[in-house]
C-alpha positions as CSV (number, residue, x, y, z in Angstrom):
1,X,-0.3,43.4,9.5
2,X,2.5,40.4,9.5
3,X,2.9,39.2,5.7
4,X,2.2,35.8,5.0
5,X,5.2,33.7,4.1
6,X,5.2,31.0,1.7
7,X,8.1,28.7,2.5
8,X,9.3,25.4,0.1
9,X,9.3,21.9,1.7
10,X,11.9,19.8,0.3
11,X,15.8,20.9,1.4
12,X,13.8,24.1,3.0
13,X,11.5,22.5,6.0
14,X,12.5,19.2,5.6
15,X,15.9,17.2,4.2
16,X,15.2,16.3,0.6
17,X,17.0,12.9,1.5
18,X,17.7,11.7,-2.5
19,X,19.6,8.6,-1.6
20,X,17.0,7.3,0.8
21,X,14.6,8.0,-2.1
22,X,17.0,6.0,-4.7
23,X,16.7,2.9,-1.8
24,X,13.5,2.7,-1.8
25,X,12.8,2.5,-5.2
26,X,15.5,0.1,-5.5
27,X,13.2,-1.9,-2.8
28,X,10.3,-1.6,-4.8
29,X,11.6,-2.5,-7.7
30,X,12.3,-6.0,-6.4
31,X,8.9,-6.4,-4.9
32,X,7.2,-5.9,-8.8
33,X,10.3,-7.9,-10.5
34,X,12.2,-5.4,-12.4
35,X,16.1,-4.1,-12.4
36,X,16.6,-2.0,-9.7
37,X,19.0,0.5,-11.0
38,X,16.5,0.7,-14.4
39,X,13.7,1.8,-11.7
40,X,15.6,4.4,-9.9
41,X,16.9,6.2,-13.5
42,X,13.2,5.4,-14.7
43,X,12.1,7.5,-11.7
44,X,14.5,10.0,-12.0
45,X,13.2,10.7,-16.0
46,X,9.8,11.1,-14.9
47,X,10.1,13.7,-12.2
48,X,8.1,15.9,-14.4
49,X,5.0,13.8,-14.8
50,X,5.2,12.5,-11.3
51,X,4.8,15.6,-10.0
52,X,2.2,16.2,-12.0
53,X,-0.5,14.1,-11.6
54,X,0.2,10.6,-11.9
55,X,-0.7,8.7,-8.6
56,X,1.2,6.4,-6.4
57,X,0.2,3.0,-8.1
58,X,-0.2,4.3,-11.5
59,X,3.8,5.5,-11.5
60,X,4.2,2.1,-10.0
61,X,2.3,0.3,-13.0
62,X,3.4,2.8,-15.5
63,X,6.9,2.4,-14.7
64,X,7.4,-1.7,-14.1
65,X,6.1,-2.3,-17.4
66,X,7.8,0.2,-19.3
67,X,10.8,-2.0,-18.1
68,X,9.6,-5.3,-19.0
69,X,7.5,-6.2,-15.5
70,X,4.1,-7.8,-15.2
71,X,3.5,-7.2,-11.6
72,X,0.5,-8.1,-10.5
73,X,-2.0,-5.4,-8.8
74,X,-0.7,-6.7,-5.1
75,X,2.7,-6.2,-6.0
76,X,1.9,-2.9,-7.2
77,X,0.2,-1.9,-4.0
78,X,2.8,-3.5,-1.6
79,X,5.5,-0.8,-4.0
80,X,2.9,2.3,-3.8
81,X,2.5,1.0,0.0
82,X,6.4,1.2,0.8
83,X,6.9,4.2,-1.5
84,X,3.9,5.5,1.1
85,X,5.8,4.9,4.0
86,X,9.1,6.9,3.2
87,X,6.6,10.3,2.1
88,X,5.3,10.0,5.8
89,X,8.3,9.0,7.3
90,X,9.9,12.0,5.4
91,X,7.2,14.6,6.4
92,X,7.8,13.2,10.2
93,X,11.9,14.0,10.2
94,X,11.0,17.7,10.5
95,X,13.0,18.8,13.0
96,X,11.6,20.1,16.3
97,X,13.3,23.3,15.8
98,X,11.4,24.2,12.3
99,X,8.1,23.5,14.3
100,X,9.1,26.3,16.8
101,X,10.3,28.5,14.4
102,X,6.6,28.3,12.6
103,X,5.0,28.6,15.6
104,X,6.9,31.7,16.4
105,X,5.7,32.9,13.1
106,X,2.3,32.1,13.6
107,X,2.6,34.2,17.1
108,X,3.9,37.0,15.4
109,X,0.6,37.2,12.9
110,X,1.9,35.7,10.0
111,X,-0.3,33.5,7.8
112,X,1.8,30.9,6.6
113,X,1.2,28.7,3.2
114,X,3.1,26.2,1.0
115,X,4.2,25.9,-2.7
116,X,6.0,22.4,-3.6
117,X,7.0,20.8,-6.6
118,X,5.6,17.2,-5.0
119,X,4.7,13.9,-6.1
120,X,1.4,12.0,-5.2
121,X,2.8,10.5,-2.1
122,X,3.6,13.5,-0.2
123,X,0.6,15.4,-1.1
124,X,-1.4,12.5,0.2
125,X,0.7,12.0,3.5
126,X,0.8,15.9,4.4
127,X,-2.4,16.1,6.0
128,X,-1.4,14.0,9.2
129,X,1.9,15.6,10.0
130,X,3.3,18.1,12.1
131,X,3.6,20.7,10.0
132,X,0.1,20.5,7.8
133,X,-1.5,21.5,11.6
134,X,1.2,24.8,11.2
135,X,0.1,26.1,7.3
136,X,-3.1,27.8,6.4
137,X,-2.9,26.4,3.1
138,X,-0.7,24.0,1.3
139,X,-0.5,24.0,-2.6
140,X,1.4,20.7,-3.7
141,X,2.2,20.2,-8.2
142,X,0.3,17.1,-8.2
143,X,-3.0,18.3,-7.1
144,X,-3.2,21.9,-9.1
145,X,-1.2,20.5,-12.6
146,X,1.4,23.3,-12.1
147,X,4.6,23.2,-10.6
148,X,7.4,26.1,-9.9
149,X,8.6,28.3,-11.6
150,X,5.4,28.9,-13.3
151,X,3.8,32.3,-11.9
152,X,0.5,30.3,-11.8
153,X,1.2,27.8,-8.8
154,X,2.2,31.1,-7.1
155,X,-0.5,33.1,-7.6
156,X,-2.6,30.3,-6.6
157,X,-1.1,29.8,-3.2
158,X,-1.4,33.8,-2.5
159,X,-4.9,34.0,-3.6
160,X,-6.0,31.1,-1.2
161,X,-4.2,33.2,1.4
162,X,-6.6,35.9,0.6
163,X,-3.8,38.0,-0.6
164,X,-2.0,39.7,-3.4
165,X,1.8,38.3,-4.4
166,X,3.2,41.5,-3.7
167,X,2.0,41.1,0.0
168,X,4.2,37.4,0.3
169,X,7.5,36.6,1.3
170,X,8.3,33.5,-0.3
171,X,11.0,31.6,1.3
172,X,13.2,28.4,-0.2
173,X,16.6,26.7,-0.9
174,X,16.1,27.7,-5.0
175,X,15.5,24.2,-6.2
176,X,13.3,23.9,-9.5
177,X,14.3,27.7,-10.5
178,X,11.7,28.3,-7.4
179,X,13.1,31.9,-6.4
180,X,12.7,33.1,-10.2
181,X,9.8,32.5,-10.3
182,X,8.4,34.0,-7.2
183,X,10.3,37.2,-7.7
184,X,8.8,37.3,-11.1
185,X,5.1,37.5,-9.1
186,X,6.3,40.3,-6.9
187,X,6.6,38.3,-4.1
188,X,9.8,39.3,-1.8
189,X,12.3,36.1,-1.8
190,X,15.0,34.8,1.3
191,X,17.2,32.1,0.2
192,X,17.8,29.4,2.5
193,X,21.0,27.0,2.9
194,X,20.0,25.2,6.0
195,X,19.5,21.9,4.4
196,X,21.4,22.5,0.5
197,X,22.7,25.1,-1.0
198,X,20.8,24.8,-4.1
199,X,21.0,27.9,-5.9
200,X,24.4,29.8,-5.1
201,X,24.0,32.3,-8.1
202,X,21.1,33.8,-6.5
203,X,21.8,37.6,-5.4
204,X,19.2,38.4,-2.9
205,X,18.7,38.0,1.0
206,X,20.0,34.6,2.7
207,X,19.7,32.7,5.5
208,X,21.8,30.1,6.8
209,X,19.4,28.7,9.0
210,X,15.3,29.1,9.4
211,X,15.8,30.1,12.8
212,X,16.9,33.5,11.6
213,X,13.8,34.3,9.5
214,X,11.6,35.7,12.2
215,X,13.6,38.8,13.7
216,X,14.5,39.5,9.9
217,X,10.7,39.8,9.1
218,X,10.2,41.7,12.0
């Protein structure tokens, strides 16, 4: 039987696109009346309890009036509205070439799933793209409380798979001390540096772009 692989989203499927990220907060920051820069690094400190748990608006709310702002509930949902926009907008930059490759994978048998370290935003615009109709299951920080490297969030996506850790291959660019932690579970890691080359240390198997990934499986 094909094993199911467990790929990474940000800088693995998709461009992780950090400066387009830093505009758009700047944006928002001026639509609730706060510094932009001070919203950007005030973004930036809480990637931790962003990805976590805390929702759209309530980053929005939080963050404003740790800086001084009183924005009113609109201007906090036109922010969590534009912050909205990029997740989507994000999710719908996957290139047409990761599609085929994940359909090819899904011809060849493979269940595929998804582990990533992802705020509110994402979680909530991931159900409508291209590549949620492409993953039998889809594990995202924000909705389990657990985030990579911890050998829960892995074990989590496997068992929804219906399969052991051992069975997976997990594949990602290394961000977040990701590969750790999925060798730790037994699972059998491949490196990606398509989009970053996040974790050059790492001795294991490599690709250099997704494409490659289905005749090494087979």
């Amino acid at each position: 039987m094909p094993r199911p692989v467990i790929f990474d989203l940000f800088h693995t499927l998709i461009d992780g696109a950090n400066p387009e990220r830093d505009r758009v907060v700047g944006e928002m920051a001026l639509m609730v009346g706060v510094e932009p820069a001070a919203l950007v690094s005030a973004y930036h400190a809480t990637w931790r309890d962003r990805m976590l748990g805390w929702d759209v608006a309530e980053t929005v709310r939080i963050l404003a009036r740790r800086l001084g702002g009183t924005p009113t509930e609109e201007q906090v949902a036109r922010a969590a509205a534009h912050r909205r926009e990029l997740a989507a907008r994000l999710l719908d930059g996957v290139a047409p070439k990761t599609l085929a490759l994940l359909d090819a994978l899904r011809a060849d048998g493979h269940p595929l799933g998804l582990i990533s370290n992802a705020t509110a935003e994402t979680a909530e615009a991931w159900h409508t793209s291209a590549l949620a109709r492409r993953f039998d299951e889809a594990v995202f920080s924000c909705t389990v409380g657990m985030a990579k490297p911890d050998p829960a969030i892995y074990r989590t996506a496997a068992e929804r798979l219906g399969v052991d850790p051992t069975d997976c291959v997990f594949v990602g660019d290394g961000a977040d001390g990701e590969l750790a932690g999925a060798a730790a579970v037994g699972m059998t890691v491949i490196r990606t540096t398509e989009h970053h080359d996040t974790d050059p240390a790492w001795e294991g198997q490599m690709l250099a772009t997704l494409g490659e990934l289905p005749a090494l499986l087979r």
